[in-house]
N, CA, C and O atoms as a CHARMM CRD file, in Angstrom:
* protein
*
  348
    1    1 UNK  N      0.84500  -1.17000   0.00000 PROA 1      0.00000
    2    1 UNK  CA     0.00000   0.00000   0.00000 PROA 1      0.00000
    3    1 UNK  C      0.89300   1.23800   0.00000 PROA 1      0.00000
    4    1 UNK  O      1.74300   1.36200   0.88200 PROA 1      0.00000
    5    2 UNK  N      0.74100   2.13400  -0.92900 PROA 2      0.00000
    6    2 UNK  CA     1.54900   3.06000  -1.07200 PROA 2      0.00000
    7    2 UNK  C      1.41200   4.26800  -0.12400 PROA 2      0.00000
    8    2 UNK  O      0.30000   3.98800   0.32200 PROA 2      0.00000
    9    3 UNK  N      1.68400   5.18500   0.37600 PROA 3      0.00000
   10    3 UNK  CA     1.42300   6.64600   0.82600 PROA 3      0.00000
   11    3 UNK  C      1.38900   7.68000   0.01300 PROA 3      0.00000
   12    3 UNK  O      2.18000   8.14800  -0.80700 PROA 3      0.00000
   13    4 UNK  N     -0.03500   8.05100   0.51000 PROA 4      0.00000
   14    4 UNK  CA    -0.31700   9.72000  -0.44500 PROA 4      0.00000
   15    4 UNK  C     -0.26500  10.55000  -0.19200 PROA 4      0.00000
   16    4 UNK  O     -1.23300  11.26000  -0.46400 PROA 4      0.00000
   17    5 UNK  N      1.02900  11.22800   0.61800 PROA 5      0.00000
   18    5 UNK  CA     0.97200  11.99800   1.50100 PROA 5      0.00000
   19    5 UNK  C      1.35500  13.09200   1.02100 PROA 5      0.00000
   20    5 UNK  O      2.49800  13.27900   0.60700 PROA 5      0.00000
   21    6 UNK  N      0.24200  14.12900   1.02200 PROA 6      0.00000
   22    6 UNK  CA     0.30300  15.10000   0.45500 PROA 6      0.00000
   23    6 UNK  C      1.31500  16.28900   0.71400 PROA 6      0.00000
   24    6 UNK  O      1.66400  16.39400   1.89000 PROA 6      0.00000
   25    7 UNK  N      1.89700  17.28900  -0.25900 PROA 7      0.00000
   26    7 UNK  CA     2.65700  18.05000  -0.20100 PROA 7      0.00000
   27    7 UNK  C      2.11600  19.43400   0.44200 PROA 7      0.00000
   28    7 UNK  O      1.00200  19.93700   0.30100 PROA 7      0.00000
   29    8 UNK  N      3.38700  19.97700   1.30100 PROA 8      0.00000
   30    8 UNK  CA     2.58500  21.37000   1.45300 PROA 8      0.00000
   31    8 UNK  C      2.36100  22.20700   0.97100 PROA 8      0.00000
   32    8 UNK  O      2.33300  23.30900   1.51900 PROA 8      0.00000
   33    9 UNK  N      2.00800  21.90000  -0.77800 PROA 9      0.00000
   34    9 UNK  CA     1.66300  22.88800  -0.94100 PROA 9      0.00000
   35    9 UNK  C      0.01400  22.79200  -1.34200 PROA 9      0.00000
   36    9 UNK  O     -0.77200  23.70800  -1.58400 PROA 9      0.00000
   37   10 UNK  N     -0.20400  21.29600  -1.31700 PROA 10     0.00000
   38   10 UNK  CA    -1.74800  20.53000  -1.31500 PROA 10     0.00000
   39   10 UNK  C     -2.24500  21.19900   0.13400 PROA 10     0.00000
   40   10 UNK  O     -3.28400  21.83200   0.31800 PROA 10     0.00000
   41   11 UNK  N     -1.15000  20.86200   1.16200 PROA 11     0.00000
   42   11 UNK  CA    -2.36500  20.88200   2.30900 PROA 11     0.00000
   43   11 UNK  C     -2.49200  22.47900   2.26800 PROA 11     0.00000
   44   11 UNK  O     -3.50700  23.05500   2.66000 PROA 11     0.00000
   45   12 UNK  N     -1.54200  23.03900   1.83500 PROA 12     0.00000
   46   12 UNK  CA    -2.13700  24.92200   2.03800 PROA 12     0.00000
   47   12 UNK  C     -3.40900  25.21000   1.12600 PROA 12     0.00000
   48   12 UNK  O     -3.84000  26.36300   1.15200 PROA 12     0.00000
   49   13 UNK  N     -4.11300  24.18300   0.24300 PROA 13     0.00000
   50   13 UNK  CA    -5.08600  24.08500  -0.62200 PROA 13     0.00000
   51   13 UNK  C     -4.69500  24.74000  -2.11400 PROA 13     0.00000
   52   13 UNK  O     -5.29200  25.64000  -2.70300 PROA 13     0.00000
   53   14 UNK  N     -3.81900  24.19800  -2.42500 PROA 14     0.00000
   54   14 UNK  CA    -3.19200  24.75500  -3.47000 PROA 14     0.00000
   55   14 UNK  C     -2.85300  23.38600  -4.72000 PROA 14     0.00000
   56   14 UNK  O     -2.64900  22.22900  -4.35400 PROA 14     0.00000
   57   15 UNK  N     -2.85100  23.75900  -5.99800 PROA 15     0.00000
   58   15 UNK  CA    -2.30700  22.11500  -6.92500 PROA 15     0.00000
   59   15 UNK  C     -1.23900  21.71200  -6.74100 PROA 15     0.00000
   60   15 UNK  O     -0.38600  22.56600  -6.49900 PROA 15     0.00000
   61   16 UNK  N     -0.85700  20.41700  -6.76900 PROA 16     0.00000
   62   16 UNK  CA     0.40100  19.98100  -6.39300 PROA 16     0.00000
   63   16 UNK  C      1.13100  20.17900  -7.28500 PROA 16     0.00000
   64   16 UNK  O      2.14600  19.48500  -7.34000 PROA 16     0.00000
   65   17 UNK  N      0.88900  21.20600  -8.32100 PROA 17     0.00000
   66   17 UNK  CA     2.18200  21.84200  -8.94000 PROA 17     0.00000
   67   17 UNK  C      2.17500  23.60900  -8.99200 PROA 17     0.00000
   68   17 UNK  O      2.79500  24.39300  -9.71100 PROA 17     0.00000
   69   18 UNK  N      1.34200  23.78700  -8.06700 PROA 18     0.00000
   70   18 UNK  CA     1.96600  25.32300  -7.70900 PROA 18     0.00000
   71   18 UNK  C      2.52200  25.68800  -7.26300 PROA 18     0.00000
   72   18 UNK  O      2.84800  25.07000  -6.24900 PROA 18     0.00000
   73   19 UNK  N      3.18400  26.98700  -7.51100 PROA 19     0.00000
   74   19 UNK  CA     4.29400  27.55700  -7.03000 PROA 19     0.00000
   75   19 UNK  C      3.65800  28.30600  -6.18100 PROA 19     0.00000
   76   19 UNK  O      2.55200  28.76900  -6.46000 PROA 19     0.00000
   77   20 UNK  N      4.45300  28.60400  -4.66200 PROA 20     0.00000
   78   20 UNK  CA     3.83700  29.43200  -3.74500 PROA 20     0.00000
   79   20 UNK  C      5.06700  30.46900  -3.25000 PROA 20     0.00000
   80   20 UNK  O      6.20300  29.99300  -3.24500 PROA 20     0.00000
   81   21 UNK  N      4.94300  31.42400  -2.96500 PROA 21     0.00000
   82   21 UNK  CA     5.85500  32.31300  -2.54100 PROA 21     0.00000
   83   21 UNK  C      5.82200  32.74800  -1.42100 PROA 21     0.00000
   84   21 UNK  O      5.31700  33.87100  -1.43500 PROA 21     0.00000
   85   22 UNK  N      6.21600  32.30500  -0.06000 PROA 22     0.00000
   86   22 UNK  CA     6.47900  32.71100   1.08800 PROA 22     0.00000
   87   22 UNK  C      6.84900  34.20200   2.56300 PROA 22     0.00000
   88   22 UNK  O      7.12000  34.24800   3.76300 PROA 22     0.00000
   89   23 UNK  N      6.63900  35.05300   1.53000 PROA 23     0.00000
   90   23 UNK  CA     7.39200  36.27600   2.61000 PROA 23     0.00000
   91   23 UNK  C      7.15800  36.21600   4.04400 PROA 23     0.00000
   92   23 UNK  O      6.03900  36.33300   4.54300 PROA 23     0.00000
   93   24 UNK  N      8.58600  35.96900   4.91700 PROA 24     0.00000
   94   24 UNK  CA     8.49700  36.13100   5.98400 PROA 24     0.00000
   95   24 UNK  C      9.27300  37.14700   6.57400 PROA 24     0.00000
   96   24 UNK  O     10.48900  36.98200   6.48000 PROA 24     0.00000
   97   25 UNK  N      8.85200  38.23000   7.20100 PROA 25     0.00000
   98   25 UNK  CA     9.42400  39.60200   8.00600 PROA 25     0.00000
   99   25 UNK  C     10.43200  39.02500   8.92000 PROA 25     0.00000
  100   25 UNK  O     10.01000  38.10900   9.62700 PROA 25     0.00000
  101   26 UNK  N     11.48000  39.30800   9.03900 PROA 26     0.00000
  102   26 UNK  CA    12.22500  39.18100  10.01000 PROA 26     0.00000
  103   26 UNK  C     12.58900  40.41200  11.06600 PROA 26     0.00000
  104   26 UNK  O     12.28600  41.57600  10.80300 PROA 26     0.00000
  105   27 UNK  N     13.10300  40.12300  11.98700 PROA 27     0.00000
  106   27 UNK  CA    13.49200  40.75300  12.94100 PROA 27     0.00000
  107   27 UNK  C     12.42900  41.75700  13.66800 PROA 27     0.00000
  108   27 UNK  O     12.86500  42.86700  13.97300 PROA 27     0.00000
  109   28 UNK  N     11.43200  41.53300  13.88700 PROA 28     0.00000
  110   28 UNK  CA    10.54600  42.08100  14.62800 PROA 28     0.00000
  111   28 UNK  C     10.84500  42.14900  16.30800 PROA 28     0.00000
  112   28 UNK  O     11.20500  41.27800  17.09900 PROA 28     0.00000
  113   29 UNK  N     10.52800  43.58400  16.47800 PROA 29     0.00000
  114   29 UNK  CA    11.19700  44.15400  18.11900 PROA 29     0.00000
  115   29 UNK  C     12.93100  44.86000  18.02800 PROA 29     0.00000
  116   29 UNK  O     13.45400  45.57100  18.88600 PROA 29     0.00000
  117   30 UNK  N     13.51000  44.42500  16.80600 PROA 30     0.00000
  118   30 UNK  CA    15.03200  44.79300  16.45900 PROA 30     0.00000
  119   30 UNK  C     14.71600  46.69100  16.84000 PROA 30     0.00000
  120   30 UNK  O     15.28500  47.45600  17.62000 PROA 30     0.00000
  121   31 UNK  N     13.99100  46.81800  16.23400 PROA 31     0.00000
  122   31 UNK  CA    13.54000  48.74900  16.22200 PROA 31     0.00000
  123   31 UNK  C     12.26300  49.08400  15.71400 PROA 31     0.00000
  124   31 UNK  O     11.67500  48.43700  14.84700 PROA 31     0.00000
  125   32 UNK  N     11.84300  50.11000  16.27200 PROA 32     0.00000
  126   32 UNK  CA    11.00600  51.03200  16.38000 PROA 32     0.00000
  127   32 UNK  C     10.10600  50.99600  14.69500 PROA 32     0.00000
  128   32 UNK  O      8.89700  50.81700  14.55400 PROA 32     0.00000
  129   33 UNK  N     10.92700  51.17900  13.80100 PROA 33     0.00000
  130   33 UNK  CA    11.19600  51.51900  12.61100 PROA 33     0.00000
  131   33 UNK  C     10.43100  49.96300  11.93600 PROA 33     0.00000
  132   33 UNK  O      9.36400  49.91600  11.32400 PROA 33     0.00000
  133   34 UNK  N     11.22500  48.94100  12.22600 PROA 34     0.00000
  134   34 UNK  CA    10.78700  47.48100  12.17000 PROA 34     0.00000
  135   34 UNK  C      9.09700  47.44200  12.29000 PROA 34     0.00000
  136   34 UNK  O      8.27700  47.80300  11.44600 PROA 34     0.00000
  137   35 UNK  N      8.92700  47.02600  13.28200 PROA 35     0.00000
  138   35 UNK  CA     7.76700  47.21000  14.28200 PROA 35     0.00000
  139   35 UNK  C      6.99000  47.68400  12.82900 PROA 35     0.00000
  140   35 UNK  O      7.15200  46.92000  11.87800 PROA 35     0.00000
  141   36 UNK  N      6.39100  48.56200  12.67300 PROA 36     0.00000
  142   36 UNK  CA     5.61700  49.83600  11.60500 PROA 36     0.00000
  143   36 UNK  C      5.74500  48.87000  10.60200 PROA 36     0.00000
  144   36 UNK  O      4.71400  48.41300  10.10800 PROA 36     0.00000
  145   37 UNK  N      7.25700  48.33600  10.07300 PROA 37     0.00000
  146   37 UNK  CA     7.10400  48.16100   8.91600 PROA 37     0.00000
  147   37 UNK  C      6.51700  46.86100   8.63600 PROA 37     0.00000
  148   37 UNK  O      5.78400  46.76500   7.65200 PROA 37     0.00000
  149   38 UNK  N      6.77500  45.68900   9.48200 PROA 38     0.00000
  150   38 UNK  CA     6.40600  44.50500   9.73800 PROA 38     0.00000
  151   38 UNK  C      4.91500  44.61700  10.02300 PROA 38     0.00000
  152   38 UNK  O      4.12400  43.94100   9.36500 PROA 38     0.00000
  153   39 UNK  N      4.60400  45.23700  10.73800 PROA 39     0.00000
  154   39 UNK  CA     3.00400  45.09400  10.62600 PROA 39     0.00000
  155   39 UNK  C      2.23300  45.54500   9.61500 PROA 39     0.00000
  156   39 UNK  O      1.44000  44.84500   8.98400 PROA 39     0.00000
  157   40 UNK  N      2.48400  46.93300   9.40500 PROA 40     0.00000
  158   40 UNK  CA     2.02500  46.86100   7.87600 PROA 40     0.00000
  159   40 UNK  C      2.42800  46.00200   6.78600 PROA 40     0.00000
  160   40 UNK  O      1.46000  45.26100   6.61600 PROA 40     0.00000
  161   41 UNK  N      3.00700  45.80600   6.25000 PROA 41     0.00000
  162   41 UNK  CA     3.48200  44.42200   5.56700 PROA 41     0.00000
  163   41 UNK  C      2.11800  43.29100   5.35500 PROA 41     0.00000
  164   41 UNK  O      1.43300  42.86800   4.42400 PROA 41     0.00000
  165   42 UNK  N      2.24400  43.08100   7.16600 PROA 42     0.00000
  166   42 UNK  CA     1.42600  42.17000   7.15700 PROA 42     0.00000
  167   42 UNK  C      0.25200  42.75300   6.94900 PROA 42     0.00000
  168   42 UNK  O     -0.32800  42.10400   6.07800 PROA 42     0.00000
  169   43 UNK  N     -0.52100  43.82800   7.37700 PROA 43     0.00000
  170   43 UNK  CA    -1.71500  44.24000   7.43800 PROA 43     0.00000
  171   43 UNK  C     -2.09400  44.47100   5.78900 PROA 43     0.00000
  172   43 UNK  O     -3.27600  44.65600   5.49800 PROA 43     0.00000
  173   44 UNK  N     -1.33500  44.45800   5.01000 PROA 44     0.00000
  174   44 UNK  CA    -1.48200  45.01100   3.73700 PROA 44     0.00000
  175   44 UNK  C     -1.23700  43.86500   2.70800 PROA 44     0.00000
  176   44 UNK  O     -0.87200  43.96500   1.53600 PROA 44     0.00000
  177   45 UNK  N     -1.49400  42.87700   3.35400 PROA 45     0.00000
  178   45 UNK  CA    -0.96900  41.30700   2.58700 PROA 45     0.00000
  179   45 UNK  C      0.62100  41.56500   1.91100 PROA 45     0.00000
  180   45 UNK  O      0.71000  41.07500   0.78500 PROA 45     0.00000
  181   46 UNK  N      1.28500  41.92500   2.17200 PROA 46     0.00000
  182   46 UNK  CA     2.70900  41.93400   1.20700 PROA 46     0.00000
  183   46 UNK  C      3.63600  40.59100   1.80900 PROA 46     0.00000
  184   46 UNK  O      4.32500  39.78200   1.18700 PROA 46     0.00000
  185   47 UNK  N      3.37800  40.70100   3.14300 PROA 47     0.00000
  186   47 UNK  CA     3.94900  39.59500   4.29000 PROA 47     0.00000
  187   47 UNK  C      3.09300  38.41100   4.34600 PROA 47     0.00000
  188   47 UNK  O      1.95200  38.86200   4.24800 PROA 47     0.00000
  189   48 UNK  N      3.02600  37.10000   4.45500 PROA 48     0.00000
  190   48 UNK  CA     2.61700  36.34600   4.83300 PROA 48     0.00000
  191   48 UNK  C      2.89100  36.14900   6.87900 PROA 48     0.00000
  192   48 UNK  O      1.94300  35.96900   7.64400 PROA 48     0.00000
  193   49 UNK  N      3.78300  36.21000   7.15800 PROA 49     0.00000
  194   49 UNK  CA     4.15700  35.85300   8.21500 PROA 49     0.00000
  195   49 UNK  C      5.67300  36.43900   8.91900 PROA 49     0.00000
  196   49 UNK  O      6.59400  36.68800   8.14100 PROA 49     0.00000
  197   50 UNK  N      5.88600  36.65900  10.54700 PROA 50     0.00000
  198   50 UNK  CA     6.69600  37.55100  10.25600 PROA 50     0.00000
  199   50 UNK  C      7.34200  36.62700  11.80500 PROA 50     0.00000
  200   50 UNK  O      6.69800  35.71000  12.31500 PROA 50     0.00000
  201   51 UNK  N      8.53300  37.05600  12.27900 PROA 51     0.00000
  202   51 UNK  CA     9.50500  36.49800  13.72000 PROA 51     0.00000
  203   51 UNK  C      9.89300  37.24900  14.62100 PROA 51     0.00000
  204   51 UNK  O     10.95900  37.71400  14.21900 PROA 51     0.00000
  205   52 UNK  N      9.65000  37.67000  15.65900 PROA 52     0.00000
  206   52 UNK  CA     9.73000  38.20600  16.56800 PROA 52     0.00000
  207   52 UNK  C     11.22100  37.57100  17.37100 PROA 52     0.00000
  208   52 UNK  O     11.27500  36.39200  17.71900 PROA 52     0.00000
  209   53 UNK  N     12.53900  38.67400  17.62000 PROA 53     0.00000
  210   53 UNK  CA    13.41700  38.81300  18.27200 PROA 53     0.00000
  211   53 UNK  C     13.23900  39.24100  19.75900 PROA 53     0.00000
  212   53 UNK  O     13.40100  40.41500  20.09200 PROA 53     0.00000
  213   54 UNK  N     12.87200  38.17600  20.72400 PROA 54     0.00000
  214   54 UNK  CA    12.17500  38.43200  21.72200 PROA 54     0.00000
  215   54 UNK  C     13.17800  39.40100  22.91000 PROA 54     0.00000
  216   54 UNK  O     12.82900  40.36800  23.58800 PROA 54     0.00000
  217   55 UNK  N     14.61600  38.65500  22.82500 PROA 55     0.00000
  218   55 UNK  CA    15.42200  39.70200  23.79700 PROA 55     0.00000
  219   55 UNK  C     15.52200  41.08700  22.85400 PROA 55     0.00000
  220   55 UNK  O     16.68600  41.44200  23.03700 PROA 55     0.00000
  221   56 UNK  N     15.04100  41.83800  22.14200 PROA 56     0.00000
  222   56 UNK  CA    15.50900  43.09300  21.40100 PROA 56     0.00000
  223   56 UNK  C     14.77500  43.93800  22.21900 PROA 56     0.00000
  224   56 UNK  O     13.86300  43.55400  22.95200 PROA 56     0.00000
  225   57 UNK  N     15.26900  45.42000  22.07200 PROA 57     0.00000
  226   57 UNK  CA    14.74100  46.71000  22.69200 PROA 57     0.00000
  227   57 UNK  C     13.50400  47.04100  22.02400 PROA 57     0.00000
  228   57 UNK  O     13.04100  48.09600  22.45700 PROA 57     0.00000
  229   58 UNK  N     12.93000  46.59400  21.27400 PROA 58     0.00000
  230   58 UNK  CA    11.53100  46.67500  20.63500 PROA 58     0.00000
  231   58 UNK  C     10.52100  45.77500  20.97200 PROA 58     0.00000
  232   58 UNK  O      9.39700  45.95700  20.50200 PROA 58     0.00000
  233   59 UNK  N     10.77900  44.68400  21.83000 PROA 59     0.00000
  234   59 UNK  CA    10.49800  43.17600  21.62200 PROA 59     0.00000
  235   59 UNK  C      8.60600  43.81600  22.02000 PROA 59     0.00000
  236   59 UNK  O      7.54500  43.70300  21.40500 PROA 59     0.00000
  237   60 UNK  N      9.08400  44.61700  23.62900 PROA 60     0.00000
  238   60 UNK  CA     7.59800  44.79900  23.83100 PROA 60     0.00000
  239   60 UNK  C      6.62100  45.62500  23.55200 PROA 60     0.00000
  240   60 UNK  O      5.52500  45.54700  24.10700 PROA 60     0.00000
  241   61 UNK  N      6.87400  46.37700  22.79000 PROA 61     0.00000
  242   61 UNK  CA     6.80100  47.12900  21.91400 PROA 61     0.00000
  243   61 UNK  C      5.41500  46.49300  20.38600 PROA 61     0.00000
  244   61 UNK  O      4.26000  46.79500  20.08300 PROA 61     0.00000
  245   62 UNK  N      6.62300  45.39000  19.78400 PROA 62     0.00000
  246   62 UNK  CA     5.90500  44.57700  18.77700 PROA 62     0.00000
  247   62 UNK  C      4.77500  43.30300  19.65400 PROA 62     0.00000
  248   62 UNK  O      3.91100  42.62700  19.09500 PROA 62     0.00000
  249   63 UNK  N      5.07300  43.28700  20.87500 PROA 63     0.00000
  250   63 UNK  CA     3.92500  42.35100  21.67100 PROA 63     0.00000
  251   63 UNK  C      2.59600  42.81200  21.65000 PROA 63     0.00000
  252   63 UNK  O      1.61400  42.16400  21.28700 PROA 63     0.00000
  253   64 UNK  N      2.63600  44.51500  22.25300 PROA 64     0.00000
  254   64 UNK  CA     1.60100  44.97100  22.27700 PROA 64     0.00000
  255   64 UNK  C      0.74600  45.49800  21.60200 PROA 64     0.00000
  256   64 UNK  O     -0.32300  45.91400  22.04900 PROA 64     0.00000
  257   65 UNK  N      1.14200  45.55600  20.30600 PROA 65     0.00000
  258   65 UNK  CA     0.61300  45.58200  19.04300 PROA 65     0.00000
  259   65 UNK  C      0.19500  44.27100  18.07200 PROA 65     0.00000
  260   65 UNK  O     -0.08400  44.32700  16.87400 PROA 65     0.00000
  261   66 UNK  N      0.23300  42.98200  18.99600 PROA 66     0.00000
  262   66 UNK  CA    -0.19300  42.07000  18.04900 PROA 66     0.00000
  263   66 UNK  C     -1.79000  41.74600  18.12500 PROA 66     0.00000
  264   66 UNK  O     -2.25500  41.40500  19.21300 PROA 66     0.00000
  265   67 UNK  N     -2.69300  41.85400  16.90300 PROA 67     0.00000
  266   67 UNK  CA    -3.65000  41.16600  16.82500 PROA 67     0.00000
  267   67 UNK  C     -4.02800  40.32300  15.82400 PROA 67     0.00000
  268   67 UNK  O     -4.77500  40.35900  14.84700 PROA 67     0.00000
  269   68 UNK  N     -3.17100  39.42800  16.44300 PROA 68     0.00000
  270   68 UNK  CA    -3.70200  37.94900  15.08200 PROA 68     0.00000
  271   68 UNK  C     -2.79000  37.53600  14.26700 PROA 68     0.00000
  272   68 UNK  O     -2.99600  36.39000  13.86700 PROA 68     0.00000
  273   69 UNK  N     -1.87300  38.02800  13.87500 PROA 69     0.00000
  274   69 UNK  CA    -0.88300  38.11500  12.94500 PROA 69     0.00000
  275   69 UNK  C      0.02900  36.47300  12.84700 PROA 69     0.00000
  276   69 UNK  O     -0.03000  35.97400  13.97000 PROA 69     0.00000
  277   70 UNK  N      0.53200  35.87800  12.22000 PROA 70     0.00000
  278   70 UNK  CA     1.01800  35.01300  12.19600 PROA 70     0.00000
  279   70 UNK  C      2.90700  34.78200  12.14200 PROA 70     0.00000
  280   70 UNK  O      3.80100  34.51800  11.33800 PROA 70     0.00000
  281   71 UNK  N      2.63200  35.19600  14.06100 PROA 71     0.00000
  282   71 UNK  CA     4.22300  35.28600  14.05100 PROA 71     0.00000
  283   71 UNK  C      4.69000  34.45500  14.67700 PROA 71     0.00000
  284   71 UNK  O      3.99200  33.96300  15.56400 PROA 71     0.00000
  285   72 UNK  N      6.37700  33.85100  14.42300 PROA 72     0.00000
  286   72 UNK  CA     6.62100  32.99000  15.12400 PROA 72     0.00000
  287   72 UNK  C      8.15000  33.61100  16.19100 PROA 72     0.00000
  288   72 UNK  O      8.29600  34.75000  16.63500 PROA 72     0.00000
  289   73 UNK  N      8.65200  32.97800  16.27600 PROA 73     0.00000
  290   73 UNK  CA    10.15600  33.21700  17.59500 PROA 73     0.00000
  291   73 UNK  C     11.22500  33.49200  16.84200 PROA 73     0.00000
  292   73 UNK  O     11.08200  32.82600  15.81700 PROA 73     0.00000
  293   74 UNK  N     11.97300  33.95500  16.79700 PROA 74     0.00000
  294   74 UNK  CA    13.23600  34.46300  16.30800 PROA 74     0.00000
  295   74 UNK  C     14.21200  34.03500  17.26600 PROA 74     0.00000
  296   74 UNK  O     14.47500  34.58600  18.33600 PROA 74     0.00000
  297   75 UNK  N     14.87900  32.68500  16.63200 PROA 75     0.00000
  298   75 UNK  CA    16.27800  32.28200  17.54500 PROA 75     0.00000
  299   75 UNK  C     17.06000  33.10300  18.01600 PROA 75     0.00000
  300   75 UNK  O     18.09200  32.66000  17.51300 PROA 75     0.00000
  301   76 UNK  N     17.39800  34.01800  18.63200 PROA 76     0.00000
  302   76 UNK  CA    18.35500  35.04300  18.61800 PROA 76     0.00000
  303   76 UNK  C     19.48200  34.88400  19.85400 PROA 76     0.00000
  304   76 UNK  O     19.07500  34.93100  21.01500 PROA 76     0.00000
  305   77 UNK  N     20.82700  34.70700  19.58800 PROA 77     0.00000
  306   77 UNK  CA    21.73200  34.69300  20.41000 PROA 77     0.00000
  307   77 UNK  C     22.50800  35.58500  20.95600 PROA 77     0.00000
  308   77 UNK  O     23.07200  35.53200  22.04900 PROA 77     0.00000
  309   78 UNK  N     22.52700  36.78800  19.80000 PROA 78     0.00000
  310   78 UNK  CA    23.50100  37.30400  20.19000 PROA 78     0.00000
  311   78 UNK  C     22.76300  38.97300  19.25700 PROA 78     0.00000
  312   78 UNK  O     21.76100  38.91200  18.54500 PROA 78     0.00000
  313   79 UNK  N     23.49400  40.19700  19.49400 PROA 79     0.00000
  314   79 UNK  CA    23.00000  41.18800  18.99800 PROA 79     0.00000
  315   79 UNK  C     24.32100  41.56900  18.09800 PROA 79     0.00000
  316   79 UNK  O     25.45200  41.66400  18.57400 PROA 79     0.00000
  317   80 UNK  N     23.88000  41.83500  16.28300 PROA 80     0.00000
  318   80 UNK  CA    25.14000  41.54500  16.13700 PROA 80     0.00000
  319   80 UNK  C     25.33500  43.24800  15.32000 PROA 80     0.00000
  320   80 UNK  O     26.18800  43.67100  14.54000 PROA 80     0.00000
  321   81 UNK  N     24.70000  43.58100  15.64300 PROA 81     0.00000
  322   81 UNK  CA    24.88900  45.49500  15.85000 PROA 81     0.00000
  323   81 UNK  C     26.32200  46.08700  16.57400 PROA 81     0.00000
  324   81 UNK  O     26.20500  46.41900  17.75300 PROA 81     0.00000
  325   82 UNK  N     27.22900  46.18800  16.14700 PROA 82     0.00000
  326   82 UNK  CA    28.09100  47.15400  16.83300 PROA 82     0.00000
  327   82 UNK  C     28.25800  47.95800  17.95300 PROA 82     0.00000
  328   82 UNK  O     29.06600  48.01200  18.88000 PROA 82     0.00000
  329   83 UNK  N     26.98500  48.73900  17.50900 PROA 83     0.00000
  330   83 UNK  CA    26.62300  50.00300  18.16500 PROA 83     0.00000
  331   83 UNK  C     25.43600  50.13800  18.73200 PROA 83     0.00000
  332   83 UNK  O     24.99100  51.18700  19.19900 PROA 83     0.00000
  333   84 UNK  N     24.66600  48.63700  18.69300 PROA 84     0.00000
  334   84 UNK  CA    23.32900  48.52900  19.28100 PROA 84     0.00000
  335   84 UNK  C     23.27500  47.49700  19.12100 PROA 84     0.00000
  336   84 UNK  O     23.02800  46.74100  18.18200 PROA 84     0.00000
  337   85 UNK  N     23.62500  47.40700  20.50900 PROA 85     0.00000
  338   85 UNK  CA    23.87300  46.03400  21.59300 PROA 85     0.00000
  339   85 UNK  C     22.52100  45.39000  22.33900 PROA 85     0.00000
  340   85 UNK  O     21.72200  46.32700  22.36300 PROA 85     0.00000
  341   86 UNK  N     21.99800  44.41000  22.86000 PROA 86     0.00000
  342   86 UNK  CA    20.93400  44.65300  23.70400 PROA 86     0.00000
  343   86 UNK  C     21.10600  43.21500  24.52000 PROA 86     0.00000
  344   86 UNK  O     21.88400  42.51900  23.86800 PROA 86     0.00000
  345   87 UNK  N     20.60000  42.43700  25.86800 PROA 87     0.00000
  346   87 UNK  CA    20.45800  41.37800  25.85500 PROA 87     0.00000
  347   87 UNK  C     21.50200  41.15400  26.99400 PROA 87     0.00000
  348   87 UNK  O     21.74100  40.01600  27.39700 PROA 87     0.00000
């Protein structure tokens, strides 16, 4: 018995030969500037989905502005800014 296990781009309800294009925002909470742009993005469909840099100086900032949005965690180890350090 074989497996039909569908591709993701079936289960996103799409033909299993479409092409899908992904945009994901990065660095959300990095700055002020971010924040604005990442949500609009998303609010304006340009973004699909965006990652939140939870130790950054913006972090709570982009928390309190979320409604609904489809964000996930941003691995972040280290701040690799020079001159804007955080963490």
């Amino acid at each position: 018995m074989a497996s039909t296990k569908k591709s993701l781009v079936e289960r996103l309800g799409h033909s299993p030969h479409a092409r899908l294009v992904i945009l994901s925002c990065d660095d959300l909470g990095a700055f002020h500037a971010a924040n604005i742009g990442v949500y609009d993005a998303l609010n304006k469909g340009v973004a699909t989905c965006a990652s939140l840099m939870v130790p950054a100086p913006w972090a709570r900032h982009a928390i309190n502005s979320y409604n609904g949005e489809d964000i996930g965690v941003h691995l972040t180890l280290n701040a690799e800014h020079a001159i804007y350090r955080w963490g």
